[in-house]
C-alpha atoms as a printed R data frame, in Angstrom:
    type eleno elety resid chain resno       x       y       z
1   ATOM     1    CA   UNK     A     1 -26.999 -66.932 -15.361
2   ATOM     2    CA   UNK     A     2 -27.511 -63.696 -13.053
3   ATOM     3    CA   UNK     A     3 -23.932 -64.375 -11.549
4   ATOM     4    CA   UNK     A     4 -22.529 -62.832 -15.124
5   ATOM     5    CA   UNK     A     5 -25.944 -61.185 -16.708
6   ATOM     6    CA   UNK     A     6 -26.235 -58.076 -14.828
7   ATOM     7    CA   UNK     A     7 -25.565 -54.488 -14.944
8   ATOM     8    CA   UNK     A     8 -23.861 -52.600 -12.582
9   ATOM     9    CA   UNK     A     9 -22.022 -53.625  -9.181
10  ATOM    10    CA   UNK     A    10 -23.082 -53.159  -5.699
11  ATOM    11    CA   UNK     A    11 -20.629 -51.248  -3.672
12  ATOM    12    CA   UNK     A    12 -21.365 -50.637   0.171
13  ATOM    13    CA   UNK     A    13 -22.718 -47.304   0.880
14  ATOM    14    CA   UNK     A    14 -24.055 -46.793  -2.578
15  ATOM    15    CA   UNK     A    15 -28.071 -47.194  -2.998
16  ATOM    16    CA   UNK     A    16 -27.939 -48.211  -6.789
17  ATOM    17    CA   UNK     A    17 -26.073 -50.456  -8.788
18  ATOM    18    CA   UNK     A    18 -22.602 -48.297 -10.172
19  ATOM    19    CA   UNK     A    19 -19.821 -48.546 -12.458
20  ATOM    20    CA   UNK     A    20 -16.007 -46.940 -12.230
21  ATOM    21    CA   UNK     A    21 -16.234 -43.817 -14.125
22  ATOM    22    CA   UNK     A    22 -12.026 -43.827 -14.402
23  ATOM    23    CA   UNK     A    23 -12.852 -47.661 -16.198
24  ATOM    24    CA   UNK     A    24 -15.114 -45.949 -18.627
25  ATOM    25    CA   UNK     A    25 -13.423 -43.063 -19.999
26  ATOM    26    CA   UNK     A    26 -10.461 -45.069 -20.269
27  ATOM    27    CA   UNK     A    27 -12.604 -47.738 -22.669
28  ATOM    28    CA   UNK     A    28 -13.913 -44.250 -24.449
29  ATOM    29    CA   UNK     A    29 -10.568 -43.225 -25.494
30  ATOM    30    CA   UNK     A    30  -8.927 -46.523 -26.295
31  ATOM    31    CA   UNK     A    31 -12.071 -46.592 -28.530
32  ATOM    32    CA   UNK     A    32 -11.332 -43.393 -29.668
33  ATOM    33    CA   UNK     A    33  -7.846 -43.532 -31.263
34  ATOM    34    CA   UNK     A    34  -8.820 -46.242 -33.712
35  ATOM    35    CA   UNK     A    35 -12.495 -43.680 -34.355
36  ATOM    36    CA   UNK     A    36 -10.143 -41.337 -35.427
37  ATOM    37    CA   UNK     A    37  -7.789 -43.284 -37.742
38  ATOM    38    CA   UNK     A    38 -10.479 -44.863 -39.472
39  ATOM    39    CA   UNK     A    39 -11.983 -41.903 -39.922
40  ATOM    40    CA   UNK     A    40  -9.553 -40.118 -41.480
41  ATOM    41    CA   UNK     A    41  -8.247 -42.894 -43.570
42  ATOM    42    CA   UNK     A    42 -11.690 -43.383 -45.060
43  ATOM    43    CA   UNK     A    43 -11.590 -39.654 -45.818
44  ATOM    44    CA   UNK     A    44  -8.289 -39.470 -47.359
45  ATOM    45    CA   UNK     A    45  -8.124 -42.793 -49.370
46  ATOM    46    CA   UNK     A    46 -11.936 -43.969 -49.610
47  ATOM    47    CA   UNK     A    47 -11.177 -47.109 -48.216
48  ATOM    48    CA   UNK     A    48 -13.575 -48.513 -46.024
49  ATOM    49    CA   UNK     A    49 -11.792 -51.803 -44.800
50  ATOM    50    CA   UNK     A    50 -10.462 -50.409 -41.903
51  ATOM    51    CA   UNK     A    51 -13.732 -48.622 -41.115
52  ATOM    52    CA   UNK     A    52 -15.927 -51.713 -41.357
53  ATOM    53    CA   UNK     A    53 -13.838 -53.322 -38.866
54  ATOM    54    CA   UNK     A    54 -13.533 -50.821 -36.560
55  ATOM    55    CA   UNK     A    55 -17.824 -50.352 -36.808
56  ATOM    56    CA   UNK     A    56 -18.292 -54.149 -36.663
57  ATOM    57    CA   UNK     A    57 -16.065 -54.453 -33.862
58  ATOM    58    CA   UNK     A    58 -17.634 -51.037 -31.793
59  ATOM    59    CA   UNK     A    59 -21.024 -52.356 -32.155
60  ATOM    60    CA   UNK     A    60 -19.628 -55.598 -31.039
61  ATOM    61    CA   UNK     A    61 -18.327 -53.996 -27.960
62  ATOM    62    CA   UNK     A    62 -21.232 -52.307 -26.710
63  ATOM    63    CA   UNK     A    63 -24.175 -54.904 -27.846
64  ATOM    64    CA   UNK     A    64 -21.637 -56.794 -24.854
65  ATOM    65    CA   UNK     A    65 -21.865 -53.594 -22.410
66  ATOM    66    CA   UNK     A    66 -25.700 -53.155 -22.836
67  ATOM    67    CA   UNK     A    67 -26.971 -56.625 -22.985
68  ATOM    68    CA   UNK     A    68 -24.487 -59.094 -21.264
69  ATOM    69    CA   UNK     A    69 -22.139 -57.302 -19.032
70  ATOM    70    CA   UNK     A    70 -19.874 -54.340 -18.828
71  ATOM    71    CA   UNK     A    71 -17.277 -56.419 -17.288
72  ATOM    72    CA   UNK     A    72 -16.641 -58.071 -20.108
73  ATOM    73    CA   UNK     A    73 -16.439 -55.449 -22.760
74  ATOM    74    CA   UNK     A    74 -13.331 -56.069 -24.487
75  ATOM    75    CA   UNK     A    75 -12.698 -52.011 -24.397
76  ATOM    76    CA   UNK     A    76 -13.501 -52.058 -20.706
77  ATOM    77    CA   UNK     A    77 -11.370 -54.562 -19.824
78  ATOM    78    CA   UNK     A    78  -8.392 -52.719 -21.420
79  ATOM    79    CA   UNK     A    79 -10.016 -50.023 -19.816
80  ATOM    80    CA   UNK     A    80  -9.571 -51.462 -16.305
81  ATOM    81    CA   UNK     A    81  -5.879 -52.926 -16.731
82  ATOM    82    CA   UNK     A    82  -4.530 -49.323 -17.399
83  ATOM    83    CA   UNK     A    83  -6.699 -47.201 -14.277
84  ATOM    84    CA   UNK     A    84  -6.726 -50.855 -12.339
85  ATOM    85    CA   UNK     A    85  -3.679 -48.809  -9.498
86  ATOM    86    CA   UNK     A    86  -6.487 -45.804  -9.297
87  ATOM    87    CA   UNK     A    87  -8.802 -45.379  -6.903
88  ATOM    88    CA   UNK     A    88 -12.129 -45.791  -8.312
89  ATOM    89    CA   UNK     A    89 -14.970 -43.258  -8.889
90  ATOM    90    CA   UNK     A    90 -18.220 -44.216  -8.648
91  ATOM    91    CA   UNK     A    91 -21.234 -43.191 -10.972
92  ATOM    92    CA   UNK     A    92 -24.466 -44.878 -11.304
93  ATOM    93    CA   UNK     A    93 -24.888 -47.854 -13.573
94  ATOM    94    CA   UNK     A    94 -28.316 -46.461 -15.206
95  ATOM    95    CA   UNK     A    95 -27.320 -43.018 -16.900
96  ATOM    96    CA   UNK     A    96 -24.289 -45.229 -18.223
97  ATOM    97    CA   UNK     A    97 -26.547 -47.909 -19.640
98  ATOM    98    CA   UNK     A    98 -28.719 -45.378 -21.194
99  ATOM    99    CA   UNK     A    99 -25.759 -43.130 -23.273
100 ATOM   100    CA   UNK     A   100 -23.926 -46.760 -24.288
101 ATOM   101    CA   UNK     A   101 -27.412 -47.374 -25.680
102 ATOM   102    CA   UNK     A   102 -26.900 -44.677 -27.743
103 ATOM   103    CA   UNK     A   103 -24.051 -45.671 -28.916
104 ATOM   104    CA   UNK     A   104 -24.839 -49.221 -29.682
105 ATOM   105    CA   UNK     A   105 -27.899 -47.561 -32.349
106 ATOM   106    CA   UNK     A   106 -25.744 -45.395 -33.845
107 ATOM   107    CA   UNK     A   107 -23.356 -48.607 -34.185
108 ATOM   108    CA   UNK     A   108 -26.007 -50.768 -35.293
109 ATOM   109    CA   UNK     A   109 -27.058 -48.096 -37.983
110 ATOM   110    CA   UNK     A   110 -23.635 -47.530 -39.369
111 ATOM   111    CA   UNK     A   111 -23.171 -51.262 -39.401
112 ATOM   112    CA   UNK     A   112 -25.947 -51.477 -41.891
113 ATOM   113    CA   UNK     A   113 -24.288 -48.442 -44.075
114 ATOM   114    CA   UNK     A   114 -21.005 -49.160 -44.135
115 ATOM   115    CA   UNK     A   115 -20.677 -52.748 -44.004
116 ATOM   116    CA   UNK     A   116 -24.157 -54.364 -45.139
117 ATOM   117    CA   UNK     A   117 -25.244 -52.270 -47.680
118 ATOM   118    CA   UNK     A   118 -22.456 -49.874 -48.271
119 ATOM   119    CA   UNK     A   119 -24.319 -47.052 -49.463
120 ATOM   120    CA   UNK     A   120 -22.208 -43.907 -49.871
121 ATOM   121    CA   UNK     A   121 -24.032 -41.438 -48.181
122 ATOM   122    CA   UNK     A   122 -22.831 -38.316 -45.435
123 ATOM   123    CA   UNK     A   123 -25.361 -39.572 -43.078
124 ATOM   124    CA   UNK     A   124 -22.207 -41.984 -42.273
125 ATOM   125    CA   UNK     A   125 -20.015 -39.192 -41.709
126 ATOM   126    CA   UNK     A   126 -22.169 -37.325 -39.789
127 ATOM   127    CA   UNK     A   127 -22.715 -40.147 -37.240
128 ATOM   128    CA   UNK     A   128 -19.079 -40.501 -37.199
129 ATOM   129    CA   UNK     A   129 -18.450 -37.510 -36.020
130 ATOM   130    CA   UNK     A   130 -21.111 -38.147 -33.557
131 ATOM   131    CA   UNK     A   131 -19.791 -40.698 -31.912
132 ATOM   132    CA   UNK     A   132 -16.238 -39.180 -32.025
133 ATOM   133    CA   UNK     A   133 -17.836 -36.541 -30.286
134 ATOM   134    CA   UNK     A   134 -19.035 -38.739 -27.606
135 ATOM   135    CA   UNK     A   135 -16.118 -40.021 -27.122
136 ATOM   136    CA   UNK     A   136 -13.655 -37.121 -27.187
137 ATOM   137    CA   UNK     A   137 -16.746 -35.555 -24.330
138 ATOM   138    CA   UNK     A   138 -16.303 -38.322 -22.461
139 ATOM   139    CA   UNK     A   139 -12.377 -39.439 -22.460
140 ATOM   140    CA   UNK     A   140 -11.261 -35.540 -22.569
141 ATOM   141    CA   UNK     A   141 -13.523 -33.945 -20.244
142 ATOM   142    CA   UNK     A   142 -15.385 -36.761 -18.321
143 ATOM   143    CA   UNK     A   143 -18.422 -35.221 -19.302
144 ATOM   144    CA   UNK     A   144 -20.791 -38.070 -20.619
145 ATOM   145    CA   UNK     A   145 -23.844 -36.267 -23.266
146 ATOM   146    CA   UNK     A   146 -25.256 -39.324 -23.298
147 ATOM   147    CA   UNK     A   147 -25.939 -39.379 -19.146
148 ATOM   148    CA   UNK     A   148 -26.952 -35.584 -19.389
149 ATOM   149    CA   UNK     A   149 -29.762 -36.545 -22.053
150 ATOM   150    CA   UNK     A   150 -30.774 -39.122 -19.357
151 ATOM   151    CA   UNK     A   151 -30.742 -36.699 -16.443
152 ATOM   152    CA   UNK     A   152 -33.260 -34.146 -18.677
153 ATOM   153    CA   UNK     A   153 -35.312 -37.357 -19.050
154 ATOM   154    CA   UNK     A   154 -35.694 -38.052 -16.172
155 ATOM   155    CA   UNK     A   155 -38.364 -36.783 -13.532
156 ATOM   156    CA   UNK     A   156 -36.271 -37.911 -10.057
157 ATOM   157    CA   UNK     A   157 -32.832 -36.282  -8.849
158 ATOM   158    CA   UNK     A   158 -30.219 -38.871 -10.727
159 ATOM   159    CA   UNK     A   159 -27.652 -39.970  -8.365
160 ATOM   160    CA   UNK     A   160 -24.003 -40.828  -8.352
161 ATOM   161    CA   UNK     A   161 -22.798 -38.400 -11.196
162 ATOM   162    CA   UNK     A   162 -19.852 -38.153 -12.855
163 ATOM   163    CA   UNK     A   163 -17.583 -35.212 -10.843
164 ATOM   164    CA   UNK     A   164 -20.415 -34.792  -8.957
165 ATOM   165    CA   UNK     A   165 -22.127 -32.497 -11.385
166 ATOM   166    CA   UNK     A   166 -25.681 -33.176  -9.950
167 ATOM   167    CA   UNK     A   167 -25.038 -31.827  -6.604
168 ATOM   168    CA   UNK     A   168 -25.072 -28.281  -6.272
169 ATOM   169    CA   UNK     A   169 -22.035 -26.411  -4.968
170 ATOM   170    CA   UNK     A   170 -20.362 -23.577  -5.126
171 ATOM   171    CA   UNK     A   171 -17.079 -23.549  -7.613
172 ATOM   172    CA   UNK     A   172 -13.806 -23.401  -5.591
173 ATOM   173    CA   UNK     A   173 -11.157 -20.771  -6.669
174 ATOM   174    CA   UNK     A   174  -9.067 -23.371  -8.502
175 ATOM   175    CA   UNK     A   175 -12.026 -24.241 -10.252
176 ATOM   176    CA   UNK     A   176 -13.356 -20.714 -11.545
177 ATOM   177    CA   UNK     A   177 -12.139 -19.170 -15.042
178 ATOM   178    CA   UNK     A   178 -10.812 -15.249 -14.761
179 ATOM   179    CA   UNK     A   179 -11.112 -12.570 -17.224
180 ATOM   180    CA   UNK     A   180  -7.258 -12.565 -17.848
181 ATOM   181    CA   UNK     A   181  -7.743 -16.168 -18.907
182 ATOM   182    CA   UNK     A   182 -10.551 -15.568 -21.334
183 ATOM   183    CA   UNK     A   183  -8.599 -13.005 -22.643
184 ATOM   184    CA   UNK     A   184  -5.546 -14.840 -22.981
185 ATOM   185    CA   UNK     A   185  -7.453 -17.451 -24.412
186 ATOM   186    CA   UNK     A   186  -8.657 -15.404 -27.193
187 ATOM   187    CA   UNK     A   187  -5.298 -13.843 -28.032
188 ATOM   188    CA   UNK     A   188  -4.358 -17.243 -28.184
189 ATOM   189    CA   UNK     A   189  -6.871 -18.613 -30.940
190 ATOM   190    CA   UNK     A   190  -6.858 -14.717 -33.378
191 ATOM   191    CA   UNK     A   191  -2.839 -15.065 -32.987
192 ATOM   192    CA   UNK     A   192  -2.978 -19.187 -34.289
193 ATOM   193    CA   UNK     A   193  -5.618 -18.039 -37.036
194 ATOM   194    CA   UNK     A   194  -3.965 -15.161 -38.119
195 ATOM   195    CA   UNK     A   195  -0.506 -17.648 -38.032
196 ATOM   196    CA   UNK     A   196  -2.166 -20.445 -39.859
197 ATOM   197    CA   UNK     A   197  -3.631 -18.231 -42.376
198 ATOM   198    CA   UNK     A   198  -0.570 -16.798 -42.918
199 ATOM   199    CA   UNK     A   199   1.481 -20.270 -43.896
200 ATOM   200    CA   UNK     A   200  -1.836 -21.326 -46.365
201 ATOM   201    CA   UNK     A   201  -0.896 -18.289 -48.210
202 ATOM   202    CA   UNK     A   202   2.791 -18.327 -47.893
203 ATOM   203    CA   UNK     A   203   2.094 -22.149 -49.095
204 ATOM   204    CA   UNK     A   204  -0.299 -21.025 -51.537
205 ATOM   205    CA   UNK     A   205   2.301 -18.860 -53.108
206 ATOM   206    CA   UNK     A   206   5.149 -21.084 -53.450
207 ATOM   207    CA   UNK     A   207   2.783 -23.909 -54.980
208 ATOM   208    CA   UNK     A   208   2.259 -21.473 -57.844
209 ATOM   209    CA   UNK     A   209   5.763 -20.199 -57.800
210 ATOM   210    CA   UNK     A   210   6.378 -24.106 -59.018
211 ATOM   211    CA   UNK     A   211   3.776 -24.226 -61.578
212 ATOM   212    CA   UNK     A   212   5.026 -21.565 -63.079
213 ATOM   213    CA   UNK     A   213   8.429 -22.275 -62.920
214 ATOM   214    CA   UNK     A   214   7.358 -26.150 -64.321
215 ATOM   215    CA   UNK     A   215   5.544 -24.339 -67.009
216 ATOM   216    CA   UNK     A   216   8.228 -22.789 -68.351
217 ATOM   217    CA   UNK     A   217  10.337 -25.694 -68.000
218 ATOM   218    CA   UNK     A   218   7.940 -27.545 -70.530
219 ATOM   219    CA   UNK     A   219   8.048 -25.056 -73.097
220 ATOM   220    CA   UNK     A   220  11.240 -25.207 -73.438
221 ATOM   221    CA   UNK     A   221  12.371 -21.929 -71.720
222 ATOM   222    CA   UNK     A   222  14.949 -23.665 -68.709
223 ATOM   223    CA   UNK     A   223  18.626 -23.620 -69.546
């Protein structure tokens, strides 16, 4: 049974078990387009169907990660098929185990809300949005919370980080962020809100425009 229960691979010239990082933000985002949808859906429409699923299925996925093997994560495996040409980055296979751990509780809980019980509560949405956040962190950025929460836990110097963000060095120039870009930046985001509050009203006003027009229509007043 230890030839396909384990965690973790061992890769010459690396002191701890590790995992492809490019393997696992690719199973974070093809988890996180269906997050999304059934997040929204359930918003807009109420319906839960898709949502259950989705849970039942995410909890699924990482009870499999956690407690069998990450090699045989159905999300991972997808995962590995799309990066499979890349060359692989190696982080260590602890921190990972520890923020999919995460994940799998907040799974387990929201497989009791949503699909068990079904209470109607926004502790659902709230972890939700968690674990969208997770996600997003981790498929957008490659920054993984859930391995920084284990790094602050943790008394010894983690190894094998993701990008390297445990070892200190100094920021290259490509890598630094200028005044002119902050600034730019900013004009960027008051121009959009200033734009987007502009259409709501511009939107607001022809919505009442029709009403009124409507109105009049009713009472007889439209040739």
């Amino acid at each position: 049974m230890d030839k396909y229960l384990y965690f973790g691979e061992k890769v010459d010239g690396y002191d701890i078990p590790v995992l492809n990082e490019r393997e696992a933000r690719a199973g974070a985002g093809i988890l996180l387009l269906p997050a999304i949808a059934s997040f929204v859906n359930s918003y807009l429409t109420h319906d839960f169907v898709f949502t259950k699923i989705f849970v039942t299925v995410f909890m699924v996925d990482f009870f499999i990660r956690v407690f069998i093997n990450p090699t045989y994560s159905p999300s991972l495996i997808l995962g590995r098929f799309f990066v499979q040409n890349q060359t692989p980055e190696y982080v260590g296979a602890l921190q990972k185990r520890f923020a999919w751990s995460i994940g799998f509780i907040l799974s387990v809980i929201m497989f009791f809300i949503i699909v068990v019980f079904e209470i109607m509560t926004n502790v659902k949405i709230a972890i939700c949005l968690l674990c969208i956040t997770l996600l997003f962190s981790e498929t957008a950025f490659g920054i993984c919370l859930g391995c920084i929460l284990y790094f602050k836990l943790q008394k010894s110097k983690p190894l094998y980080c993701p990008g390297n963000v445990c070892e200190v060095k100094t920021k290259e120039k490509i890598q630094q962020i200028s005044k002119i870009q902050i600034i730019s930046l900013l004009l960027f985001l008051i121009t959009l809100f200033f734009y987007s509050q502009s259409m709501v009203n511009l939107d607001t006003h022809k919505t009442k425009a029709n009403n009124t027009k409507q109105m009049k229509c009713e009472t007889g007043k439209c040739g």
